[in-house]
ZAMARGU-4260 file (C-alpha; in steps of 0.2 Angstrom, whole numbers, plus 5000, padded with zeros to 4 digits):
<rodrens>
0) 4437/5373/5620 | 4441/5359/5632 | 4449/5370/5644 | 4435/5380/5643 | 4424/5364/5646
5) 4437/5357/5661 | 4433/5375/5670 | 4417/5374/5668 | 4419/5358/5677 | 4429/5360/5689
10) 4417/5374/5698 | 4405/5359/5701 | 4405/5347/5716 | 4407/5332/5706 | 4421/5319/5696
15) 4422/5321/5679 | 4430/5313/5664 | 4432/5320/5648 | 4435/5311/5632 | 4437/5320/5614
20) 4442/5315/5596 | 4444/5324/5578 | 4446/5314/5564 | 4443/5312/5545 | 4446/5297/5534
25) 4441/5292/5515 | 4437/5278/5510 | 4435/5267/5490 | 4424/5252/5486 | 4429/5243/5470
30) 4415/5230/5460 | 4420/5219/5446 | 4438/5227/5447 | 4429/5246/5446 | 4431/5258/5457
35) 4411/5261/5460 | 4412/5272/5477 | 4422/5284/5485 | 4416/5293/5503 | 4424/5305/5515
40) 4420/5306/5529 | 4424/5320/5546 | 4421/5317/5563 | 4424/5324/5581 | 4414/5324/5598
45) 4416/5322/5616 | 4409/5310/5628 | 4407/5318/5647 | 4406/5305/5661 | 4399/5313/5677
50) 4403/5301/5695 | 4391/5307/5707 | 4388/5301/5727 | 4392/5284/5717 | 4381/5286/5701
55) 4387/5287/5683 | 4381/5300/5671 | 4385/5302/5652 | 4382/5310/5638 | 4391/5318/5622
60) 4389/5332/5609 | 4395/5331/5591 | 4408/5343/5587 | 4423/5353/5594 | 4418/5372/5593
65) 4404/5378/5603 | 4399/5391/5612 | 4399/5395/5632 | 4380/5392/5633 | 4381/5375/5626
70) 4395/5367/5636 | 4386/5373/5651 | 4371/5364/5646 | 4381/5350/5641 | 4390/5349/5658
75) 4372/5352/5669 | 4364/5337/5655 | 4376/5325/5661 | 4374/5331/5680 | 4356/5327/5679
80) 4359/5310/5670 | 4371/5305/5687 | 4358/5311/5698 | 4344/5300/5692 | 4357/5285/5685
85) 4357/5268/5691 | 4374/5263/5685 | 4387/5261/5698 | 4399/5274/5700 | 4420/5265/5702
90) 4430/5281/5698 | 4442/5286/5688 | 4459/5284/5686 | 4471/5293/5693 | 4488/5299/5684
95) 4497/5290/5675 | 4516/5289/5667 | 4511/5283/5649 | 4524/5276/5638 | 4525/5286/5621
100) 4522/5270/5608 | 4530/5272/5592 | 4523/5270/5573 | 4507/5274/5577 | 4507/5290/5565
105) 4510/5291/5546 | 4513/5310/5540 | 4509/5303/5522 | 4493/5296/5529 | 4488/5313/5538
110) 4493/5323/5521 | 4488/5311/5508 | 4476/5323/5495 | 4459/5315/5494 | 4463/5315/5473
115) 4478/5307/5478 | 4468/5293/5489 | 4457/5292/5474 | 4469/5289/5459 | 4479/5276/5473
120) 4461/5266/5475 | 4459/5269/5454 | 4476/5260/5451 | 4473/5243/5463 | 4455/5241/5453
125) 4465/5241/5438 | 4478/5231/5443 | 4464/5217/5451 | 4459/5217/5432 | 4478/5214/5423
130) 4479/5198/5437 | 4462/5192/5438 | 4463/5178/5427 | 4452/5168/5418 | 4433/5167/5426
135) 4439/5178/5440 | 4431/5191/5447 | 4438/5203/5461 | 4433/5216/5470 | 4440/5226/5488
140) 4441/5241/5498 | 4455/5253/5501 | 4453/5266/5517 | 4463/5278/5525 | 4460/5289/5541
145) 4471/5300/5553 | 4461/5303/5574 | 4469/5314/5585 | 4460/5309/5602 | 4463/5315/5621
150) 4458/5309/5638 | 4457/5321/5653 | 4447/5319/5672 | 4446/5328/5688 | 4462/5316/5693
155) 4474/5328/5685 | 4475/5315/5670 | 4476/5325/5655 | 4482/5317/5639 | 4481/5315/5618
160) 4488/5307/5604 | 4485/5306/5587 | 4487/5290/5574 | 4484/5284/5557 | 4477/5269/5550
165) 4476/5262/5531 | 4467/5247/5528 | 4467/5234/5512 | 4454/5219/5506 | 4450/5209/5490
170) 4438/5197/5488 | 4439/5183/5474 | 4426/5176/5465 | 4431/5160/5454 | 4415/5156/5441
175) 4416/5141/5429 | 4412/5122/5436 | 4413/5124/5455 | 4413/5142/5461 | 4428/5148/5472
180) 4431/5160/5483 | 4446/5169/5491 | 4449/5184/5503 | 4462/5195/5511 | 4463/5209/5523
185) 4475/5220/5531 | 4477/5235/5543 | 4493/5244/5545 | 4498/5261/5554 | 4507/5270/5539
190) 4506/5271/5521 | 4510/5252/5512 | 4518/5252/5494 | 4507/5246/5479 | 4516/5228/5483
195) 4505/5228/5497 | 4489/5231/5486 | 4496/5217/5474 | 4499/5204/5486 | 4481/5206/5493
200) 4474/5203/5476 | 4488/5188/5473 | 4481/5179/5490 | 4463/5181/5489 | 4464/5174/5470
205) 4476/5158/5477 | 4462/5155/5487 | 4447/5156/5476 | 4457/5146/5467 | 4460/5132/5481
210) 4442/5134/5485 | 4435/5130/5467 | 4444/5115/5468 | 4440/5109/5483 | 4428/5096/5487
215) 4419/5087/5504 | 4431/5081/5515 | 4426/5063/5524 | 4425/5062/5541 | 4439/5065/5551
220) 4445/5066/5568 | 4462/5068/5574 | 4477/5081/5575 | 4474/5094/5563 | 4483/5111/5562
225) 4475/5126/5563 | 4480/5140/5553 | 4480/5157/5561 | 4462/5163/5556 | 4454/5148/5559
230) 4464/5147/5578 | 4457/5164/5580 | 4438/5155/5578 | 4441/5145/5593 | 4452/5157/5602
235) 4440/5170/5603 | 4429/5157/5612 | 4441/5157/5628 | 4442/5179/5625 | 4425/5181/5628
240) 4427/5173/5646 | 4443/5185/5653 | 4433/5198/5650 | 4432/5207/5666 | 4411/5212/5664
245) 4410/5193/5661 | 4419/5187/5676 | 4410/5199/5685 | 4393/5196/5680 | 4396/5177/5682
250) 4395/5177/5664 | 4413/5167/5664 | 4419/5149/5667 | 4433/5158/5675 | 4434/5166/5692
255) 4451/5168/5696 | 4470/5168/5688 | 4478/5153/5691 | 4466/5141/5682 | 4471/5131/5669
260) 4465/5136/5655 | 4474/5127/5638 | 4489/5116/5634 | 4504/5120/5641 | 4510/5123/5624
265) 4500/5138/5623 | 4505/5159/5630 | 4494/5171/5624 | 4498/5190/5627 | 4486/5205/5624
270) 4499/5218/5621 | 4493/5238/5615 | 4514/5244/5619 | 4520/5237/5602 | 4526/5249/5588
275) 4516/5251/5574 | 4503/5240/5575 | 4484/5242/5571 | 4477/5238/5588 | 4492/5247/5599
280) 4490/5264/5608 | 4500/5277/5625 | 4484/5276/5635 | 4466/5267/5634 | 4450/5275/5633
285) 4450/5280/5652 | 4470/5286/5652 | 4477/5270/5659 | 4495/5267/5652 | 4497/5252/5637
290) 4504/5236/5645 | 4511/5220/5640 | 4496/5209/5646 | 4499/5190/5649 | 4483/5181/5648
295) 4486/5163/5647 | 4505/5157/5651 | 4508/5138/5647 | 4490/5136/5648 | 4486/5144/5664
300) 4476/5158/5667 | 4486/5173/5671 | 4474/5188/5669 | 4458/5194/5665 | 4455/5210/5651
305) 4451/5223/5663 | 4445/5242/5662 | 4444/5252/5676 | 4426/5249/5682 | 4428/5231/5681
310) 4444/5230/5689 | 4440/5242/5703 | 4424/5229/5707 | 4434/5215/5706 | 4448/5222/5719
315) 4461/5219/5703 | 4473/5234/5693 | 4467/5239/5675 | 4477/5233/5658 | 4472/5248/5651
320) 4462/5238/5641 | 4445/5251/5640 | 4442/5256/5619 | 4429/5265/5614 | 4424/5283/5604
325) 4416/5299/5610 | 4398/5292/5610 | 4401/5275/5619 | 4405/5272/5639 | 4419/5263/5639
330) 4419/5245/5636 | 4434/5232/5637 | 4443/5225/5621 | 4457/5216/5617 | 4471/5226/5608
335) 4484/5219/5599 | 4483/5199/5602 | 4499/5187/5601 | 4499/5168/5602 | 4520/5165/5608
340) 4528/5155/5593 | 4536/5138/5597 | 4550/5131/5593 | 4546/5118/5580 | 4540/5122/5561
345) 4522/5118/5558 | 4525/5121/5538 | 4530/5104/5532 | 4516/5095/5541 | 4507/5083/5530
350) 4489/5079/5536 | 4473/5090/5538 | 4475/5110/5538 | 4462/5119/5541 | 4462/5138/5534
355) 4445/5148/5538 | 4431/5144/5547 | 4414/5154/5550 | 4400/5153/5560 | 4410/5158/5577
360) 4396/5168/5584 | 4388/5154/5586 | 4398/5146/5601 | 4393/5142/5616 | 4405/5157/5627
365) 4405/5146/5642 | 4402/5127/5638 | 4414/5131/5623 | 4404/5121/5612 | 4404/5127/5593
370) 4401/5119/5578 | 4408/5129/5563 | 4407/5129/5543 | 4425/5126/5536 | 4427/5140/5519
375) 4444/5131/5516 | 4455/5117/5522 | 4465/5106/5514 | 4476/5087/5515 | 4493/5088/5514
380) 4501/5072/5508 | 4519/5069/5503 | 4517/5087/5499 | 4503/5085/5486 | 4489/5099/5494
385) 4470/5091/5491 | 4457/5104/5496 | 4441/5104/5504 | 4428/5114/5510 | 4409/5115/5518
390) 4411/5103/5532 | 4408/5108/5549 | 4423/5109/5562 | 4414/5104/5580 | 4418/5101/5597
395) 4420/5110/5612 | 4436/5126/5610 | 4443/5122/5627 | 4446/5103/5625 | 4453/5108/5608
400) 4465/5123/5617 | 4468/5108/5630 | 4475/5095/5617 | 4487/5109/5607 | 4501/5097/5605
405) 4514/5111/5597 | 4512/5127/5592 | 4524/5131/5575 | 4536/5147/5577 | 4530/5157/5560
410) 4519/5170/5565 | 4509/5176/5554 | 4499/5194/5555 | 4480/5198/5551 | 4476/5215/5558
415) 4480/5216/5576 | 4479/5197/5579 | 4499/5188/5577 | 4498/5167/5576 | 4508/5154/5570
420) 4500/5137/5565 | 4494/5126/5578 | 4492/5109/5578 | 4480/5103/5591 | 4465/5088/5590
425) 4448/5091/5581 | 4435/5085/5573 | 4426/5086/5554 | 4412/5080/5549
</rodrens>
């Protein structure tokens, strides 16, 4: 069918892009250590994007089997939408060499039964009950899906690929005195062993653990180390200003590469050409290859996240950085993110750790300024651990980038995001 729909295209006077996907994914919700919900779920569409006389149309139909009538309407819909459209028109890519990227699909993922899937979810609810523990509760999530989607444009670009994804959470919930609470989750390309499962219930139970004990922290301002999801709070702060619709919309308190940006103690890489991992892929939404992106190198602005739109209107090359599914325009994201590791070993640091913060939406993108609730830190002294929580981490995220003193050279991964500790200077109150 989308040769059919590229012929049907290819007779009209205009530039086109195609984008397709097919998938299907189940997923389990487990309350009070019972499995309570199971869903399956099928999808598959294409999104049409029409560039004409420097206008941009777009629409999409659900499905992949229709008839010749429909694609035709489908084809003069998205024709009339770029005649009338206001939205700038930058093109689109031409053809590319994509580099295969490894990992990214699981035959047991694809060809897991649905029963299988089902009794796999059954067993991790039973097992949160043999570890729960006193006053414990737990509960979690277990998904799996396999999307087979493709790229094609009146370029010659014409390209697919399929990939699998499972995901794992827990949640803990620690009753008695002082409630606690703990949580984990994970995203993997292939199929995990049940070890995986266990030490995502393990985790979020050391945590509720660690959270029912804790306490208020005094006030405190000085070096503190950052553990990777709470580093991810502050570094998503500085994200939202290298996007390229953000530079170009002013939107940014960067204009150009070469700014200083952070400590020269910190590298951050956005990188979709790595093996295996959840956020990597061949080609972006719009068919530009994956790249190894360098975005701040020893604290200096490298390179914005770019798509092809924005990086056509700001005179700069694409990282292949465009995400989005059959019933979106594309939009720029960040694939699979990597602070570098240092040299030195954060592990044995005795002072104030903080492990998880929330409230990041609240920030300030361009003044940097945030003030953020802490769900767990904790005092290390003479390696005696003293938790805390419910304080508020403030400041401003690119003075606290700024004063990164050393960044510790164990990486740890959540999803598609890949830190080590950080010890830089902050304040609690």
């Amino acid at each position: 069918m989308i040769d059919e729909l590229i012929g049907i295209l290819e007779r009209e006077n205009v530039e086109w892009e195609l984008y397709w996907e097919k998938g299907r994914g189940g997923s389990f919700r487990i309350e009070r250590e019972r499995l309570e919900r199971s869903q399956r779920k099928f999808h598959s569409g294409i999104g049409l994007r029409i560039g004409y006389r420097g206008k941009l149309g777009f629409s999409y139909i659900t499905g992949l089997a229709h008839d010749r009538e429909t694609l035709e309407n489908f084809v003069k819909r998205t024709i009339k939408l770029a005649k009338i459209s206001e939205v700038p028109f930058a093109g689109f890519p031409s053809i590319g060499k994509p580099r295969s990227v490894g990992g990214l699909y699981d035959k047991l993922i694809d060809e897991i039964p649905f029963e299988d899937a089902y009794a796999l979810a059954g067993d991790f609810a039973s097992r949160m009950a043999e570890l729960k523990g006193e006053g414990v509760t737990l509960s979690g999530s277990l998904a799996f899906g396999v999307n087979t989607y493709g790229v094609a444009n009146s370029n010659g670009v014409f390209l697919e690929e399929r990939s699998t994804g499972m995901s794992v959470s827990a949640y803990a919930v620690k009753g008695g005195g002082r409630t606690g609470t703990g949580s984990y989750y994970q995203s993997y390309r292939s199929l995990q062993p049940f070890e995986e499962l266990e030490r995502a219930i393990n985790l979020a139970i050391e945590e509720a653990e660690l959270s029912g004990a804790a306490g208020k922290l005094g006030g405190y301002s000085g070096e503190l180390v950052f553990e990777p999801e709470a580093f991810w709070a502050i570094l998503g702060i500085l994200l939202e200003n290298l996007y390229g619709d953000s530079v170009y919309f002013g939107r940014s308190r960067f204009s150009r590469p070469g700014e200083h940006a952070a400590s020269e103690e910190l590298t951050v890489i956005d990188d979709p050409s790595i093996e295996g991992l959840p956020g990597s892929y061949s080609f972006d939404g719009e068919g530009t290859p994956s790249r190894r992106t360098v975005l701040v190198e020893d604290g200096v602005l490298r390179s914005f996240l770019l798509d092809h739109t924005y990086a056509s209107f700001l005179g700069m090359e694409s990282t292949g950085n465009a995400v989005r599914d059959f019933r979106t325009m594309p939009h720029i994201g960040t694939s699979n993110l990597l602070v570098e590791p240092g040299k030195e070993s954060l592990r044995d640091f005795d002072g104030v750790v903080v492990k998880k913060v929330f409230g990041e939406h609240t920030a300030n993108p361009v003044s940097g300024d945030f003030s953020l609730t802490v769900e767990l830190g904790y005092v290390v002294k003479n390696g005696e651990l003293r938790p805390f929580r419910d304080n508020m981490l403030v400041g401003n995220a690119f003075e606290v980038l700024r004063s990164i003193l050393t960044v510790g050279r164990e990486t740890v991964r959540r999803s598609s995001f890949v830190s080590p500790r950080v010890l830089a200077v902050g304040k609690i109150v």
